[in-house]
C-alpha positions in Angstrom: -202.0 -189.4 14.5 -200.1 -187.5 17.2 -198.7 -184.6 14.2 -196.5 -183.4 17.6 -194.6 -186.6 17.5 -194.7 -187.3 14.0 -192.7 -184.1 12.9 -190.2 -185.0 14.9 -189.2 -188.1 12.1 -188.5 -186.9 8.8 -189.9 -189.9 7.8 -193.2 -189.3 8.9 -193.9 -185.7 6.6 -195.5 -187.4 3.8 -198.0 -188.7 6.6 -198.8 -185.4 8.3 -198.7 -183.8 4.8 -201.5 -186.7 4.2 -203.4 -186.0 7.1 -204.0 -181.9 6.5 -204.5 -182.5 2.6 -207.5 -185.2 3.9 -209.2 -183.1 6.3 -212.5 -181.3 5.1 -212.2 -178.2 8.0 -210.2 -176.6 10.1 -210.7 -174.9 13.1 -208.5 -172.8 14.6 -207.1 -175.4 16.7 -205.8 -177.3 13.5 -204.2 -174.2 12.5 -202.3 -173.9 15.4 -201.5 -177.5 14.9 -200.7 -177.0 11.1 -198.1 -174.2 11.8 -196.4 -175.3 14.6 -196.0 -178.9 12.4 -194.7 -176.3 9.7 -192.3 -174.5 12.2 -190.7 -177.8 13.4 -190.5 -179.4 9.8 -187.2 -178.8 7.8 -187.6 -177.0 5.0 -185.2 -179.7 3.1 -188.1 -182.0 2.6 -189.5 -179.2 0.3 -192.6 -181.3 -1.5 -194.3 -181.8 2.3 -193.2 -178.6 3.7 -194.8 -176.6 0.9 -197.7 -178.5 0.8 -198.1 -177.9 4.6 -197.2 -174.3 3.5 -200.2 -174.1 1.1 -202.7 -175.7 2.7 -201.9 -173.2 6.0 -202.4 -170.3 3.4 -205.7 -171.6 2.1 -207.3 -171.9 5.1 -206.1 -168.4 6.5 -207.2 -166.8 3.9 -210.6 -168.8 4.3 -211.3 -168.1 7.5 -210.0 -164.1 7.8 -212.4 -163.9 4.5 -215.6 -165.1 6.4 -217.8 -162.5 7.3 -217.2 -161.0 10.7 -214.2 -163.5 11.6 -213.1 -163.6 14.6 -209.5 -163.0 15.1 -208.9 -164.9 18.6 -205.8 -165.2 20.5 -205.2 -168.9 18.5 -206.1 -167.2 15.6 -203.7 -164.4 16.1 -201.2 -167.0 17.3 -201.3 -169.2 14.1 -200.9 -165.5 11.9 -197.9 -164.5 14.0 -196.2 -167.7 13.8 -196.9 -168.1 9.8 -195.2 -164.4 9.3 -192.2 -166.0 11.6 -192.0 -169.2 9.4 -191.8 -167.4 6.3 -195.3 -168.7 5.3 -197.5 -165.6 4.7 -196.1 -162.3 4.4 -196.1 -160.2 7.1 -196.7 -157.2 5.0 -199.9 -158.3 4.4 -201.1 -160.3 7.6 -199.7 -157.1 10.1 -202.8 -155.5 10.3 -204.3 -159.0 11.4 
């Protein structure tokens, strides 16, 4: 599924939302790919958009737990743009 495309049809959330919800991993590609689906998405369609929302935060808070992570310039990209959307607070993620 090109998620790039999709999010630009309302009627294609649920889809994407199906997609992240199925996938076992994520690497830091598919976080960049998760929250810039999140930043297009309007927030009106609240059941997908906060289920992109919680899956994002899951696997944020996976991957900055690991030991030694490594916060590369996609990684840092995907933080940044999840403080902008709203979706992790910046508060805590500024250090990042």
């Amino acid at each position: 599924m090109d998620i790039r495309e999709a999010v630009k049809n309302k009627e294609k959330y649920g889809e994407i939302a199906e997609y992240f919800k199925a996938k076992n991993s994520f690497s830091t590609e598919d976080l960049v790919l998760l929250i810039d689906a999140i930043e297009q998405m309007s927030p009106q369609i609240y059941e997908h958009y906060r289920a992109l929302q919680d899956i994002f935060r899951r696997e944020i808070k996976a991957v900055l737990g690991q030991e030694g992570a490594d916060m590369n310039a996609a990684l840092k990209l995907a933080v940044s743009k999840g403080c902008a959307t709203g979706t992790l607070l910046a508060e805590k993620y500024a250090q990042q």
